[in-house]
C-alpha positions in Angstrom: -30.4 -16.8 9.1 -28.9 -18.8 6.3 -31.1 -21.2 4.1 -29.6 -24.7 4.2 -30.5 -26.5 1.2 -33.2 -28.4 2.8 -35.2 -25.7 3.7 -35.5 -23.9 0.6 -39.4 -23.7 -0.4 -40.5 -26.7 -2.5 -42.8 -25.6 -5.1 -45.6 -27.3 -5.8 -47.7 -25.0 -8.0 -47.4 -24.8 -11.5 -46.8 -21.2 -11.8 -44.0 -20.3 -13.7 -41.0 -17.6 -12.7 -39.8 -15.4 -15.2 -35.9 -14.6 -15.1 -34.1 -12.6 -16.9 -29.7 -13.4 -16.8 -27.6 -10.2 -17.0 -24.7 -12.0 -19.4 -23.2 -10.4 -22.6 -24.3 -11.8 -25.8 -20.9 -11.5 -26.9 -17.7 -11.3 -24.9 -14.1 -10.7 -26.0 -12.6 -13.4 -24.0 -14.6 -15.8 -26.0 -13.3 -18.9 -23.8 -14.0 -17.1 -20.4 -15.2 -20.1 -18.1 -18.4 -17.8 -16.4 -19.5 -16.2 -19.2 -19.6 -19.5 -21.5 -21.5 -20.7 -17.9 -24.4 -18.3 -17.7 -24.6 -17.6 -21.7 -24.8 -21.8 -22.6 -25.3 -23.5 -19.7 -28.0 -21.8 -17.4 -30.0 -21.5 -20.1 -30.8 -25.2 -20.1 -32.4 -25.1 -16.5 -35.3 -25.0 -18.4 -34.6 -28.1 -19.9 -35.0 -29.9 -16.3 -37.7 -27.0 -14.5 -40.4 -26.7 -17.0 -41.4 -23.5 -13.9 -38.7 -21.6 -15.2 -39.7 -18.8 -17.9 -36.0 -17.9 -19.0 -35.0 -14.7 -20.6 -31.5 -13.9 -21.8 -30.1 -10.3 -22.5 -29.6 -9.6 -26.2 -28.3 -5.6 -26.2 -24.9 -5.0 -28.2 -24.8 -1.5 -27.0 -24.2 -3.1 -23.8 -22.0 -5.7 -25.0 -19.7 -3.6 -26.6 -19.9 -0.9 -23.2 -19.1 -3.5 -20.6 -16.4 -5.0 -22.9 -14.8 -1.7 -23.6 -14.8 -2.0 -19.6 -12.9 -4.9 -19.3 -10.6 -3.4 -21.7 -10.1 -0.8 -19.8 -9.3 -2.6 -17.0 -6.9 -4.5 -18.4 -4.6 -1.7 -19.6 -5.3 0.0 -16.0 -3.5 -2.9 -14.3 -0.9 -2.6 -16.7 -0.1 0.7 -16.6 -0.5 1.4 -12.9 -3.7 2.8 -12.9 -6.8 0.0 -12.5 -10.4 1.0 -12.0 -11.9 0.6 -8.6 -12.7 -2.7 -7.1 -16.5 -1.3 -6.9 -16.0 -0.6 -10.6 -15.4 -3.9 -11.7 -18.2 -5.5 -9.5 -21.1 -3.2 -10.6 -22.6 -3.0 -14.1 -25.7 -1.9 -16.4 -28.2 -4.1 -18.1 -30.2 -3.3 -20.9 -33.3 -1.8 -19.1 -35.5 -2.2 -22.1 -34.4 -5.7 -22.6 -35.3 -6.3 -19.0 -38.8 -4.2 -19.8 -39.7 -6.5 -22.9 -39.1 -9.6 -20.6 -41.4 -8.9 -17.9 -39.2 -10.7 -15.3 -40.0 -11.4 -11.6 -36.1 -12.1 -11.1 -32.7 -10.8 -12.5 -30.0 -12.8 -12.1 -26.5 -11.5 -12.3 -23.0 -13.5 -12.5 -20.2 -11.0 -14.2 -21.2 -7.9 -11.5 -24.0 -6.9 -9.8 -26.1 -4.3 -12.1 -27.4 -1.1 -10.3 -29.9 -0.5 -12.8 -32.6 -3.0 -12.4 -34.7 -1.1 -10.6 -37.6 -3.1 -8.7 -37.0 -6.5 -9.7 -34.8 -8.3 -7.7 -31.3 -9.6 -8.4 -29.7 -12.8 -7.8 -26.2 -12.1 -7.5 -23.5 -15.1 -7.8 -21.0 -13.9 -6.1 -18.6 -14.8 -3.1 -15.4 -13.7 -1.4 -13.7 -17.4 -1.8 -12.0 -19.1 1.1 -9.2 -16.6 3.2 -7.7 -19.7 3.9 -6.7 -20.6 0.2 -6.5 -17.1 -1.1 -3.5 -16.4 1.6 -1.8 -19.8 1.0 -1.7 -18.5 -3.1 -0.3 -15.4 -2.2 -3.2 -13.2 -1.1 -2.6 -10.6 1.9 -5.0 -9.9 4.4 -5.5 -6.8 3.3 -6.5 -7.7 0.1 -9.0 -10.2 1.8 -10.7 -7.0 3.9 -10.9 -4.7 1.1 -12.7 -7.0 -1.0 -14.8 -8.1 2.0 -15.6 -4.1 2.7 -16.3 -4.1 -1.3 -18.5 -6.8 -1.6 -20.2 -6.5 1.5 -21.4 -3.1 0.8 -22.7 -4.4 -2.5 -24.3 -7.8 -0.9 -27.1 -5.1 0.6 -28.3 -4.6 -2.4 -28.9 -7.5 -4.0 -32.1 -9.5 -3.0 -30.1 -12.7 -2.9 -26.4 -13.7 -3.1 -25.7 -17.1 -4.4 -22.7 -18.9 -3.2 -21.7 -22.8 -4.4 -21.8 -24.3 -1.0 -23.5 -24.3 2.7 -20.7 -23.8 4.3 -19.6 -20.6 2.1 -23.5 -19.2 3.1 -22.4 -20.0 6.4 -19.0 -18.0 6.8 -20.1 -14.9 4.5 -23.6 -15.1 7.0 -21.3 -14.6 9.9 -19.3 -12.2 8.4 -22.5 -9.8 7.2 -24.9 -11.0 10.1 -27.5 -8.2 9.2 -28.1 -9.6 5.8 -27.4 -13.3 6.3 -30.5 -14.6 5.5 -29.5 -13.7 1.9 -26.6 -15.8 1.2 -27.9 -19.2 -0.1 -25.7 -22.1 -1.8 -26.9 -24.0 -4.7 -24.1 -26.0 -6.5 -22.9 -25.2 -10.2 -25.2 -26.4 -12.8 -23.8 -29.0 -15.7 -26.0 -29.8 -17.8 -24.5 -32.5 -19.8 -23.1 -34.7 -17.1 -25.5 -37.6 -15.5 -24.3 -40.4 -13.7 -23.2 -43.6 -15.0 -24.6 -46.7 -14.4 -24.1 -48.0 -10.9 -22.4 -51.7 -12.6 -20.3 -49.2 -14.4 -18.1 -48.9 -11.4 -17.2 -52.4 -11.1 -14.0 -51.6 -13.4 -13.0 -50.8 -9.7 -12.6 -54.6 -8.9 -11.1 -55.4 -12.5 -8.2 -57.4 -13.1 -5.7 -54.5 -15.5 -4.1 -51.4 -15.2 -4.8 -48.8 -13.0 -5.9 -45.8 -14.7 -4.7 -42.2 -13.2 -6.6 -39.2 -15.0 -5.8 -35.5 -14.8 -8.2 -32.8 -16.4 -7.0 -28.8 -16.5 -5.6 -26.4 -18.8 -4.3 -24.1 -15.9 -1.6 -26.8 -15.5 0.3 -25.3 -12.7 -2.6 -24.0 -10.2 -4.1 -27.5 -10.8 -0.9 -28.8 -9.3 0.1 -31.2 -12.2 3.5 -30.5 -11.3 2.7 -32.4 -7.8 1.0 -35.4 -9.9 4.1 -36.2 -11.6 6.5 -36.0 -8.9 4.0 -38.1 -7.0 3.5 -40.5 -9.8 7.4 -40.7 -10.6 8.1 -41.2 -7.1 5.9 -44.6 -6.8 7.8 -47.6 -6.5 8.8 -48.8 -9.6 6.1 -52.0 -9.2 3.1 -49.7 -8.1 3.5 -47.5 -11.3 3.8 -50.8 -13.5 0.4 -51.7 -13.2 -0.6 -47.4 -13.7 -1.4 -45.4 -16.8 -1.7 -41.4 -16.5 -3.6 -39.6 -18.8 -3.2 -35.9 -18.8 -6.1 -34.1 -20.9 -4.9 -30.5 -21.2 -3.8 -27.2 -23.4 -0.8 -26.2 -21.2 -2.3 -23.2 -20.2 -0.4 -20.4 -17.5 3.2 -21.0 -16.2 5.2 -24.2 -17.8 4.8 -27.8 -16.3 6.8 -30.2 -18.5 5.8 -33.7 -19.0 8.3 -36.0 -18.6 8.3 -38.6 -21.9 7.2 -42.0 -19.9 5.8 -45.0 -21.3 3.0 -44.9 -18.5 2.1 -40.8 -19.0 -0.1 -40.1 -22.1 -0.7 -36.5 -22.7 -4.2 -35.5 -24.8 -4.7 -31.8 -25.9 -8.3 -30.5 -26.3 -9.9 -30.6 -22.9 -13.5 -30.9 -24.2 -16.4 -32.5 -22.9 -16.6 -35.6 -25.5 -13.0 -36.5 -24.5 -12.8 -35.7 -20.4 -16.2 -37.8 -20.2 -15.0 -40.5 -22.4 -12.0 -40.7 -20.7 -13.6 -40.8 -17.0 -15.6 -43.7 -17.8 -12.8 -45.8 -18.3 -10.6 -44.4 -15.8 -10.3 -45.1 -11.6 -8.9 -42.2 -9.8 -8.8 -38.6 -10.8 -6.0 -36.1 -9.1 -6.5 -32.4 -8.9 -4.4 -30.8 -6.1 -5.1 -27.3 -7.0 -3.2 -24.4 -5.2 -6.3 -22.8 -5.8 -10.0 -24.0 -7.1 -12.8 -21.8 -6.4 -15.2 -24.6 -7.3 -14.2 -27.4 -9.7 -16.8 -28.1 -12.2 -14.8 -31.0 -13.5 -15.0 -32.5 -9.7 -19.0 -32.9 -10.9 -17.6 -35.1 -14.0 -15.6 -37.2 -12.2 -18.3 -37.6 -9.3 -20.7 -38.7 -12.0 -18.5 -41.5 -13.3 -17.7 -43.1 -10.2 -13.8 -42.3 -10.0 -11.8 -42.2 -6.6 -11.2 -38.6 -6.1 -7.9 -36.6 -5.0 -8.8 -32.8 -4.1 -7.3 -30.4 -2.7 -8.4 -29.4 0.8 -10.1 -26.2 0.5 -13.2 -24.9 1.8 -15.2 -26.1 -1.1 -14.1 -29.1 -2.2 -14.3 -30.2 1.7 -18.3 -29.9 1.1 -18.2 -31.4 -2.5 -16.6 -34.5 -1.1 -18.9 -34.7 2.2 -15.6 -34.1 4.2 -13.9 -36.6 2.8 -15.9 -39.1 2.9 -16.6 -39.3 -0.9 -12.9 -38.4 -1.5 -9.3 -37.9 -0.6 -8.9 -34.3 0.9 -5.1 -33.6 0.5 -3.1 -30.4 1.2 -0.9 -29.1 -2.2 1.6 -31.8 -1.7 3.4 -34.2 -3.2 4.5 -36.8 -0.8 0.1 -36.4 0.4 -0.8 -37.8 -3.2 2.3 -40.5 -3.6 0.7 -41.8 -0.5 -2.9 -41.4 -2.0 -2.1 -43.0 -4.9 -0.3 -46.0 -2.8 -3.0 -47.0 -1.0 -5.7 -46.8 -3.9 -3.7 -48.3 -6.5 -3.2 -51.4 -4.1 -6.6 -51.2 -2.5 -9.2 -51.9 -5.1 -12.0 -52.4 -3.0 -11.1 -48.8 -1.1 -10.9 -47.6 -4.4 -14.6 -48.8 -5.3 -16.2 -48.0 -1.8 -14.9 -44.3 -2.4 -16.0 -44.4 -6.0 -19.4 -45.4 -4.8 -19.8 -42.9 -2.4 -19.2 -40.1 -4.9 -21.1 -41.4 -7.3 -24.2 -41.1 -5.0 -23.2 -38.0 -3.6 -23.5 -36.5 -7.2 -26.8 -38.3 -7.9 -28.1 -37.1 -4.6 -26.8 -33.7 -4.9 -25.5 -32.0 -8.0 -27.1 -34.2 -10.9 -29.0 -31.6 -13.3 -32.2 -31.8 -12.3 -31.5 -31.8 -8.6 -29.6 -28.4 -9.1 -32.3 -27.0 -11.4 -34.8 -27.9 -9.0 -32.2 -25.7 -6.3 -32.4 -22.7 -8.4 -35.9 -23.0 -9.2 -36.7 -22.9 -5.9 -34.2 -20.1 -5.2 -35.6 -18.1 -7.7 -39.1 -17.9 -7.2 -38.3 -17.2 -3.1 -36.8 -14.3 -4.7 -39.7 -13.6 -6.5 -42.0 -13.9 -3.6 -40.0 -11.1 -1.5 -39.3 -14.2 0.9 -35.9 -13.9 1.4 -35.7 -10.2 2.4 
């Protein structure tokens, strides 16, 4: 069976799980979202789980052999003649590194390694949401062959960590002899805690609405349907509006129209996006496709009235819509959005509120640290197999 998140083992002894994390100490795409995750950000679990012993792969033969991989992968595509899907999702860890830590658990993000012999490997892993990968441009038979892929893969990892219930739900169905081993436990970030409650009460303020988008990948995070949607306001609503677009203009061209009410900020970093939440009321991202969202977890912490798009996901993130607007990857969907929140402060607030407390409650640091703990040393005790 799947393990909700409320029946993961709560630990109440003191004794401390070693894990070692199969990530690159170096990787050529320097700005690559998962590595940066697992290499800086895991890391710090142990900043909220004082249980956690963690251990962090420091081999450059391997760095430089799985990133002569990826190489090689790239010039496959290009030339017609890519590796094998299982060749991309399998990998080697340094077994003397793994030795000299003494681990109880591996854990694995990039692929799944085939050489870690008898400890046990947490694999992240998922196939994401048919549903979104066919409305992106996905075929069905793309879908199965990565399901036949992974799913001969998922047997032999101890545990396979998805981001949500309800994606441990459908992959549980989908691989019912090894379903107990597909668990959710949300991403982890580390620097975001949630404002103060009064914090919110810029809902109820007398000024300017403010509108905030976050995203490099301009075009998949729909900003393209923002701005029609925010053009197309009536000329009073967007009056009383400021957008703030926080972004590097990365993947296929969106252009910005030059409007006194859009303000356009390059360098998405942390310092900034957080600075710019706090003082802001909504945030819109209608991705065509989001696997997750970590930036959902931002704006969560600071109270803002979401807009997300209506995936698989982000349904569970934002409790269904109740601590969010679920939208399809339209723009008329947001114009409306945007109508009724700009006008109705205190639906605004009450919807800021509830995603404020979902984050606390859910996906605040040390509630997720606590998750993967938990997952971890399960793992370690042989209890989910």
């Amino acid at each position: 069976m799947v393990i909700p998140p409320h029946q993961l083992v709560h630990m109440e002894s003191a004794r401390r799980t070693s894990v070692f994390f199969d990530e690159l100490p170096w990787d050529i795409r320097s700005k690559n979202t998962d590595w940066r995750y697992v290499r800086f950000d895991l890391p710090k679990l142990s900043h909220f789980e004082p249980s956690l012993d963690l251990t962090m792969q420091t081999s450059a033969w391997i760095s430089v052999r799985e990133n002569a991989k990826v190489l090689r992968a790239a010039v496959g595509r290009r030339t017609g003649f890519p590796l094998s899907r299982r060749d991309e999702l399998t990998s080697s860890l340094s077994e003397g590194d793994l030795r000299q830590s003494a681990a109880d658990v591996v854990f694995a993000h990039r692929a799944l390694p085939l050489n870690a012999g008898k400890t046990p490997v947490v694999w992240q892993n998922c196939v994401l949401d048919p549903e979104m990968q066919l409305a992106y441009g996905a075929t069905q038979a793309e879908i199965d062959d990565e399901t036949n892929v992974k799913g001969s893969l998922y047997k032999r990892a101890a545990a396979i960590q998805v981001s949500t219930a309800v994606e441990a739900e459908r992959l549980g169905r989908t691989f019912p002899d090894i379903a107990d081993r597909f668990v959710g436990v949300p991403f982890f970030t580390p620097h975001v805690q949630p404002c103060d409650l009064a914090c919110l009460d810029r809902h109820l303020e007398d000024g300017p609405v403010r509108i905030l988008f976050v995203g490099n990948q301009v075009w998949r995070k729909g900003l393209d349907l923002l701005l029609d949607a925010f053009l197309a306001l009536p000329e009073a609503t967007r009056k009383i509006t400021e957008l703030t677009v926080i972004t590097n203009f990365v993947g296929p061209t969106v252009v910005v129209p030059q409007h006194p009410r859009i303000t356009i900020l390059r360098g998405a970093n942390s310092k900034l996006v957080m600075q710019e939440m706090s003082r802001s009321h909504i945030f819109v991202n209608a991705a065509r496709f989001e696997s997750y969202g970590l930036v959902f977890h931002e704006a969560m912490s600071q109270g803002l009235a979401c807009l997300a798009p209506h995936w698989e996901v982000q349904r569970e993130l934002f409790d269904d819509g109740r601590a969010g607007r679920l939208m399809t990857c339209d723009a008329r969907a947001i114009q409306s959005a945007l109508e009724e929140l700009i006008d109705q402060s205190e639906k605004r607030y009450e919807i800021g509120v509830a995603a404020w407390k979902r984050f606390k409650e859910r996906y605040a640091p040390a509630v997720v640290a606590r998750r993967y703990a938990e997952l971890f040393q399960v793992v370690a005790n042989g209890r989910i197999l």
